[in-house]
C-alpha positions in Angstrom: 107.4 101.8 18.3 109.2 99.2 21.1 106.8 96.8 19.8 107.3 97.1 16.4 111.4 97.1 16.9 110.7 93.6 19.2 109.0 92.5 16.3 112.1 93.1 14.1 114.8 91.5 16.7 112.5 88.2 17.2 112.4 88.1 13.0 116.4 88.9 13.3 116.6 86.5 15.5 114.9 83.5 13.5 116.9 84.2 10.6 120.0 84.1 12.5 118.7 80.1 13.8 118.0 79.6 10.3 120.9 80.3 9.0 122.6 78.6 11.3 121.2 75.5 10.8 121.8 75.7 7.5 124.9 76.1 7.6 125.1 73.1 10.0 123.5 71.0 7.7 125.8 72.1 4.8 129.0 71.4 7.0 127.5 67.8 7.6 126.6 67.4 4.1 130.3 68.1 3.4 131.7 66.4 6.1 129.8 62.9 4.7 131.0 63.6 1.5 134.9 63.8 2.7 134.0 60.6 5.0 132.6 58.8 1.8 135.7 60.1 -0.8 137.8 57.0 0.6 134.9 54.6 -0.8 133.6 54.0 -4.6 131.5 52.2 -6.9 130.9 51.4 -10.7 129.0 48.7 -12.6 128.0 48.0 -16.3 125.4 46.0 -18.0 127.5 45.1 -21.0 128.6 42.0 -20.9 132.3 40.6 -21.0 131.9 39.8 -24.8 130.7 43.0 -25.6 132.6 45.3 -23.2 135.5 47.1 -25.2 139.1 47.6 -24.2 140.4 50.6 -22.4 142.8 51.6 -21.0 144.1 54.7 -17.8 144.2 57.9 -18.3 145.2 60.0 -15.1 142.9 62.8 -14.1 144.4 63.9 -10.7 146.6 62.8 -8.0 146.0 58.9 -7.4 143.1 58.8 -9.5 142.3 57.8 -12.9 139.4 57.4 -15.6 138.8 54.8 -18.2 138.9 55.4 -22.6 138.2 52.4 -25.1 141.5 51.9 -27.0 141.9 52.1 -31.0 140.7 49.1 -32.3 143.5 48.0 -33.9 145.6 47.9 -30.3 143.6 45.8 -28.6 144.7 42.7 -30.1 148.3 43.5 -29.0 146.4 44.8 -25.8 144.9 40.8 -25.7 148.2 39.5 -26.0 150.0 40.9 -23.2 146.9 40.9 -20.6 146.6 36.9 -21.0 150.6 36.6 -21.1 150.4 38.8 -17.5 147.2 36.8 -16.2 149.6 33.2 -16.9 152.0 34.3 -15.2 150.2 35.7 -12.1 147.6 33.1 -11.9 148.2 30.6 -9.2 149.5 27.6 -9.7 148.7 24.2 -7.7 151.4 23.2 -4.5 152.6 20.1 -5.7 154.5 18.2 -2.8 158.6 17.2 -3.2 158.6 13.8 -4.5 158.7 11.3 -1.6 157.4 14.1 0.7 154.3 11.7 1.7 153.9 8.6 3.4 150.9 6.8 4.7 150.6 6.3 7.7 151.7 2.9 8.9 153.3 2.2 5.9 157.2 0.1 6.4 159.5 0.1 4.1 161.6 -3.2 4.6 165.2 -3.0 4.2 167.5 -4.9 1.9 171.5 -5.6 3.3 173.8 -4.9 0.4 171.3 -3.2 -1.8 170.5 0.9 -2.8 167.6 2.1 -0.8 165.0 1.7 -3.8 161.9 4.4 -4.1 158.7 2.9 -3.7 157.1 2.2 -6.9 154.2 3.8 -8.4 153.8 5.7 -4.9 150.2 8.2 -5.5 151.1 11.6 -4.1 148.6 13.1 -2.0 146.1 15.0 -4.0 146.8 18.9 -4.3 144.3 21.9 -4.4 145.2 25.3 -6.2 146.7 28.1 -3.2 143.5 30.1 -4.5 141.7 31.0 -1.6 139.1 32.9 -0.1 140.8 35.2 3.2 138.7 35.5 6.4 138.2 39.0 5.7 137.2 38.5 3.0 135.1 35.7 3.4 133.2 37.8 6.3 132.4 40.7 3.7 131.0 38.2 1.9 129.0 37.0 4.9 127.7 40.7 5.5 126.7 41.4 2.0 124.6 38.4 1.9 122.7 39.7 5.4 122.2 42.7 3.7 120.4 41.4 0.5 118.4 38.7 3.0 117.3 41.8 4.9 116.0 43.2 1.1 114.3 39.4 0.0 117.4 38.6 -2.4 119.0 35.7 -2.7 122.7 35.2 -1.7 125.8 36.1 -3.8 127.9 32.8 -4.3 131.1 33.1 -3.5 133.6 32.9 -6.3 137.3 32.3 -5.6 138.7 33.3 -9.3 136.7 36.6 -8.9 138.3 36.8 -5.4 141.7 36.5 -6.9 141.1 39.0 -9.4 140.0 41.5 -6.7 142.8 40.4 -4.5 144.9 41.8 -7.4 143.1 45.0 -7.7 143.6 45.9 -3.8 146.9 44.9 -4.1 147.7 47.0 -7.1 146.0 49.9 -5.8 148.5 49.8 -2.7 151.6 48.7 -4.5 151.0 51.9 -7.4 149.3 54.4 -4.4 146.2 55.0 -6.3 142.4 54.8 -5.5 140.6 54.6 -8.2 137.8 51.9 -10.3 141.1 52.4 -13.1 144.0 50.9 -12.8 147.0 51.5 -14.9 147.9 48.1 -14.5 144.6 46.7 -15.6 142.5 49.4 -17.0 138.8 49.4 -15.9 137.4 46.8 -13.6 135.7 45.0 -16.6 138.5 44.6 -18.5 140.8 43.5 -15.5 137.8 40.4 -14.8 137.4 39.7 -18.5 141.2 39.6 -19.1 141.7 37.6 -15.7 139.0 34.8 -17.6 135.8 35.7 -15.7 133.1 36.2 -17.8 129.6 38.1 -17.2 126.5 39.4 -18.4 126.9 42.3 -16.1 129.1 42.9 -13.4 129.9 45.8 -10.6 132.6 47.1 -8.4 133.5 48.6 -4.8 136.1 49.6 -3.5 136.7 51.4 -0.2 140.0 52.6 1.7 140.6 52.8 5.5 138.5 50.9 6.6 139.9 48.6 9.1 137.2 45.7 9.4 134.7 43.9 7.4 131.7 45.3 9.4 133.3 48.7 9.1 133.7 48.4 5.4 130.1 46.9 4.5 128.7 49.6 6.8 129.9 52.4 4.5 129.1 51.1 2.0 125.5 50.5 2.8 125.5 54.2 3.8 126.3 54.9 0.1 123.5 54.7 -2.7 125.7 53.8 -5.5 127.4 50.9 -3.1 123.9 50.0 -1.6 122.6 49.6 -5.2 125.5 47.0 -6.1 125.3 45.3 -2.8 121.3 44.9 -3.5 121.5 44.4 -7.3 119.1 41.7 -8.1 121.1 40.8 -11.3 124.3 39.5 -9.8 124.7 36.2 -8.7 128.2 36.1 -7.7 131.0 37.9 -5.5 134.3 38.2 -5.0 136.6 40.6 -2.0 140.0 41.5 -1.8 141.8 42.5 0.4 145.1 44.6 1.3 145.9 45.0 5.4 148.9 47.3 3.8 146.8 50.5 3.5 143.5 48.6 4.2 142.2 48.5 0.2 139.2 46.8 -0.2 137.7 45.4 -3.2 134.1 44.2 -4.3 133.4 42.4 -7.3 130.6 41.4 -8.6 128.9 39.9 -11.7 126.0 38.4 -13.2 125.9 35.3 -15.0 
């Protein structure tokens, strides 16, 4: 009789460890799931031709999901994107007249006369303010170590896409939402398509919190559906933004 009750404490017992750790397991499984809601990721293999308008419809707090449009709006739709995407896109600096002399040049003086402007002076040559942030630029650097580590070839690095998901981490802070849908933009495909990027396929990341690239590309490589972006074989370019307001961080990628 002693035995048999030892028998049915050490089986009690068990159970109890058992349980336990499955219940630890379950705690962890929901703690990564909380760690990884601040992190998201989307793609679509239609191209930027065939994708169809949509536009935000909000399904809780700060988030929001994607419907195609009637049809018959998204002409008006086309209209006021590309009137938006001229007036955001940035323009080249382009010096004050006069602003640049070479070096060594003298201007001789003439008594009695109006100071004259040199004639046919060449300004320096400008480049667009489009550019590609450190931070950014290290994501970039990471993402590629990660697909050399898998045997595929490098992202290039594309500053238009980086402007486009400048916008989109910028938006997300300015309107205080996380979500692949903006109600600015609508989905990510329209926002690249509408911004003048075209693709055969494209993707996007997106992550909040995070305070450095390495921290960032880390959780996302921790994700499947951001690993499988990250590695897909079909994109050949990227582009990151970035918003230190809030830490938003953008991925783009596409195929082309």
């Amino acid at each position: 009789m002693l035995r048999r009750d030892e028998q049915m404490i050490t089986k009690l017992t068990k159970s109890i460890v058992v349980l336990s750790l499955l219940t630890i397991v379950g705690c962890n499984n929901a703690m990564d799931m909380n760690n990884r809601s601040n992190i998201s990721a989307l793609h679509t293999t239609l191209s930027s031709d065939q994708y169809p308008h949509t536009k935000a419809i909000l399904i809780q707090e700060a988030r929001y999901k994607f419907v195609p449009i009637d049809p018959k709006d998204a002409a008006n739709l086309r209209s006021l994107t590309e009137q938006q995407r001229m007036y955001m896109q940035p323009r080249p600096y382009t010096p004050a007249p006069n602003a640049y002399q070479r070096p060594n040049q003298v201007t001789p003086t003439q008594p009695n006369r109006q100071t004259q402007q040199p004639a046919q002076q060449q300004p320096r040559q400008t480049t667009p303010t489009t550019s590609i942030s450190q931070y950014a630029q290290q994501v970039i650097d990471l993402t590629n170590r990660e697909r050399a580590r898998a045997g595929l070839p490098a992202l290039r690095a594309d500053a238009q896409l980086s402007f486009v998901a400048q916008k989109k981490s910028e938006d997300m802070r300015k309107n205080n939402y996380f979500s692949h849908t903006s109600p600015t933009y609508g989905s990510p495909f329209d926002m690249m398509r509408d911004f003048g990027v075209s693709y055969r396929t494209a993707g996007e990341n997106i992550a909040k919190g995070q305070r450095t690239p390495q921290e960032v590309v880390n959780a996302w490589m921790n994700s499947a559906g951001h690993r499988a972006n990250i590695l897909n074989r079909n994109f050949t370019h990227i582009g990151v933004g970035f918003d230190g307001n809030g830490n938003y961080w953008t991925q783009m990628f596409i195929g082309k």
